[in-house]
C-alpha positions in Angstrom: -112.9 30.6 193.7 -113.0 33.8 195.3 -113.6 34.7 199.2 -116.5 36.9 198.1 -117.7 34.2 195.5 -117.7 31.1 199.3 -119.4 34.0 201.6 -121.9 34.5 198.9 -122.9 31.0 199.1 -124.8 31.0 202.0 -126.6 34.3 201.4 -127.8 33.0 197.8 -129.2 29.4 199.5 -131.1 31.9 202.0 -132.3 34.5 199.4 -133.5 31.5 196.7 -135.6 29.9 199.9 -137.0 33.2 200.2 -138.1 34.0 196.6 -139.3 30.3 196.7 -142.2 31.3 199.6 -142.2 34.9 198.0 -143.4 33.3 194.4 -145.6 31.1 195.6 -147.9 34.2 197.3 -147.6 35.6 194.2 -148.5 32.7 192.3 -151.7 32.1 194.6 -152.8 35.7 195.0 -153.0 35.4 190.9 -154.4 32.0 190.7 -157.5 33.5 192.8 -157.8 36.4 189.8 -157.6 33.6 187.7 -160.0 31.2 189.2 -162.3 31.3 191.7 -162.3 27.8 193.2 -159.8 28.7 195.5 -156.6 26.0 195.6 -154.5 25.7 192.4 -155.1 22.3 190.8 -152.3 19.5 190.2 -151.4 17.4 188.1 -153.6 14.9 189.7 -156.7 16.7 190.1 -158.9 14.7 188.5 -162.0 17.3 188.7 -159.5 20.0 186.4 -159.7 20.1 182.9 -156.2 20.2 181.3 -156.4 23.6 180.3 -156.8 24.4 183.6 -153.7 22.3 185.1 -151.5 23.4 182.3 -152.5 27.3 182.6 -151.7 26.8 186.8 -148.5 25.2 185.9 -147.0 27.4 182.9 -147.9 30.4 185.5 -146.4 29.5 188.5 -143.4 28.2 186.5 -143.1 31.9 184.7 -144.0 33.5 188.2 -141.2 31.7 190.2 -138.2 32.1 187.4 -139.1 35.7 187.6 -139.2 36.3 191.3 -136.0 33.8 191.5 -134.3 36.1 188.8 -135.2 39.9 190.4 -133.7 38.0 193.8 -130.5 37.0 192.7 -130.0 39.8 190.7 -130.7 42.1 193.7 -128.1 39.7 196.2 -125.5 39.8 193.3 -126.0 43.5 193.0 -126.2 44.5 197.2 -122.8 42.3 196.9 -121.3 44.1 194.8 -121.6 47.4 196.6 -120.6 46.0 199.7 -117.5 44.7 198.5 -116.8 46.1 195.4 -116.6 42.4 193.5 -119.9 41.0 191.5 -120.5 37.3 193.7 -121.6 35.0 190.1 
């Protein structure tokens, strides 16, 4: 393994925490264009149809690979021109 590959590490654990919170606005910002009882139901909820809790969950699932995917891709590629040498 590579020095750029061990210093890109910690800077990927930080950026995928980030994209975590960041995809998790998103996901509520659309929920409420979705649904207007506020909170996005789980699994639990009894009071949710399963329409409902399966539409919340394919969403935010689609919502945080994509976020998690344009983060990475943007660390990998800020790597790159800093040091000349792709980090994956």
């Amino acid at each position: 393994m590579n020095a750029v590959k061990i210093a890109y590490k910690p800077v990927g654990f930080t950026l995928g925490i980030l994209s975590g919170v960041l995809a998790q606005q998103l996901f509520k910002r659309a929920w409420s264009l979705i649904d207007d009882d506020g909170d996005s139901p789980d699994a639990t909820d009894e009071n949710r149809t399963w329409q409902t809790v399966l539409l919340a969950a394919a969403l935010e699932g689609a919502i945080l690979a994509g976020v998690r995917a344009a983060v990475d891709r943007a660390g990998a590629t800020a790597t790159r021109r800093v040091t000349g040498t792709w980090p994956g």
